[in-house]
PADO-458819 format. One record per residue (C-alpha): residue number from 1; x negated, y negated, z negated. Coordinates in nm, 3 decimals, padded with zeros to 5 digits. Layout:
residues N
NUM:X:Y:Z
...
END
This chain:
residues 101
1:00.000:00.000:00.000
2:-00.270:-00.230:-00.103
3:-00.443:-00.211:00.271
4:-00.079:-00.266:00.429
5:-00.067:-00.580:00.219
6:-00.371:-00.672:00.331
7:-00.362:-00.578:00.677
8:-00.032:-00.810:00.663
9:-00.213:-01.127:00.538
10:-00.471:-01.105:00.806
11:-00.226:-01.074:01.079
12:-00.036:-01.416:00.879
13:-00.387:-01.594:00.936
14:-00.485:-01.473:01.244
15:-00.096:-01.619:01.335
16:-00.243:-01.982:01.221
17:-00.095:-02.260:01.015
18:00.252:-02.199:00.871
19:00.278:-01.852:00.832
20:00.372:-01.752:00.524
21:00.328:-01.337:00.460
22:00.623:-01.198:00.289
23:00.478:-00.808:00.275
24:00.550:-00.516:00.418
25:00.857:-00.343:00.432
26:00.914:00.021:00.394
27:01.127:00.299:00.369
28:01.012:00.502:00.081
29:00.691:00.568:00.152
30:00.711:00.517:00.526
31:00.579:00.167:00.623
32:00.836:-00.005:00.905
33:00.727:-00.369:00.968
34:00.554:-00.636:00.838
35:00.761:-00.981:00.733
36:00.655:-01.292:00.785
37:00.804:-01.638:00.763
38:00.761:-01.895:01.008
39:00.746:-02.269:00.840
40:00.780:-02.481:01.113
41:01.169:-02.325:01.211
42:01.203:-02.178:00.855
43:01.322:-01.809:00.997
44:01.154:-01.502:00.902
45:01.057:-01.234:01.178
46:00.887:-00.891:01.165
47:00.593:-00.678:01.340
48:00.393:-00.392:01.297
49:00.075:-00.533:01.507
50:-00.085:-00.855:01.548
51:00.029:-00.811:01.907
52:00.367:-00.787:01.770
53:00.356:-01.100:01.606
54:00.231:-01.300:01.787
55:00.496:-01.208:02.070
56:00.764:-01.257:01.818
57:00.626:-01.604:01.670
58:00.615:-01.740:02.028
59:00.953:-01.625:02.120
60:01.093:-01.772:01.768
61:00.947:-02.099:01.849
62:01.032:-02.149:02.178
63:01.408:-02.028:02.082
64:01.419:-02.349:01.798
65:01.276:-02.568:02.076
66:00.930:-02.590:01.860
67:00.541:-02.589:01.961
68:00.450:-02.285:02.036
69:00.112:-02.190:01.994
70:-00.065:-02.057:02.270
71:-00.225:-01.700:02.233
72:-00.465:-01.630:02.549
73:-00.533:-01.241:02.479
74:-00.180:-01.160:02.455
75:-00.117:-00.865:02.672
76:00.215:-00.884:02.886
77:00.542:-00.869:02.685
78:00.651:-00.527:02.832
79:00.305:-00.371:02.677
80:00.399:-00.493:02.356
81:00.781:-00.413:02.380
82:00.703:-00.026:02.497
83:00.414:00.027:02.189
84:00.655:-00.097:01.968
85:00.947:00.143:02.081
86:00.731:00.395:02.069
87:00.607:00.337:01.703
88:01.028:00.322:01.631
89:01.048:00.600:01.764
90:00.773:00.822:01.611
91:00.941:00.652:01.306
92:01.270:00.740:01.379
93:01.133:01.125:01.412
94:00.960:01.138:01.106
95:01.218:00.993:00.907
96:01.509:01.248:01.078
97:01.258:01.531:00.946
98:01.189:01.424:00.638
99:00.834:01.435:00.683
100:00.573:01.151:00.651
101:00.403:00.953:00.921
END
């Protein structure tokens, strides 16, 4: 838990100024997403990747009519979008078994 945490602060920095980390959230034992809370349009979002987040911060902003920051390295949207349905998805599994990821 205490490397999810921190893994989550990193990705709050790495967003920039005026992202607040609000910790992980989990099911159980099973980590799901990371929260965060965006400052400038006071709305929280979630991710599981830095990728993740930044997509999601960019899309917040841009749907409050805010700054967005710019984020050169950003693969394409649909990259993010299908590694993310496929982490729900092994999720999803895992949790219909009972098992652990």
């Amino acid at each position: 838990m205490k490397a999810l945490v921190e893994r989550g602060k990193q990705i709050a920095v790495q967003l920039g100024e005026g992202i607040n980390y609000n910790g992980p959230q989990m099911y159980g034992e099973i980590f799901l997403l990371h929260l965060f809370t965006d400052s400038v349009t006071d709305t929280t979002f979630s991710a599981r990747t830095l990728e993740q987040a930044q997509m999601r911060l960019v899309e917040v902003r841009r749907s409050y009519k805010a700054p967005a920051p710019s984020y050169p390295d950003l693969p394409d949207h649909s990259e993010i979008i299908e590694g993310l349905m496929k982490d729900l998805d092994r999720i999803r599994k895992t949790l219909t078994k009972g098992g652990r990821l």
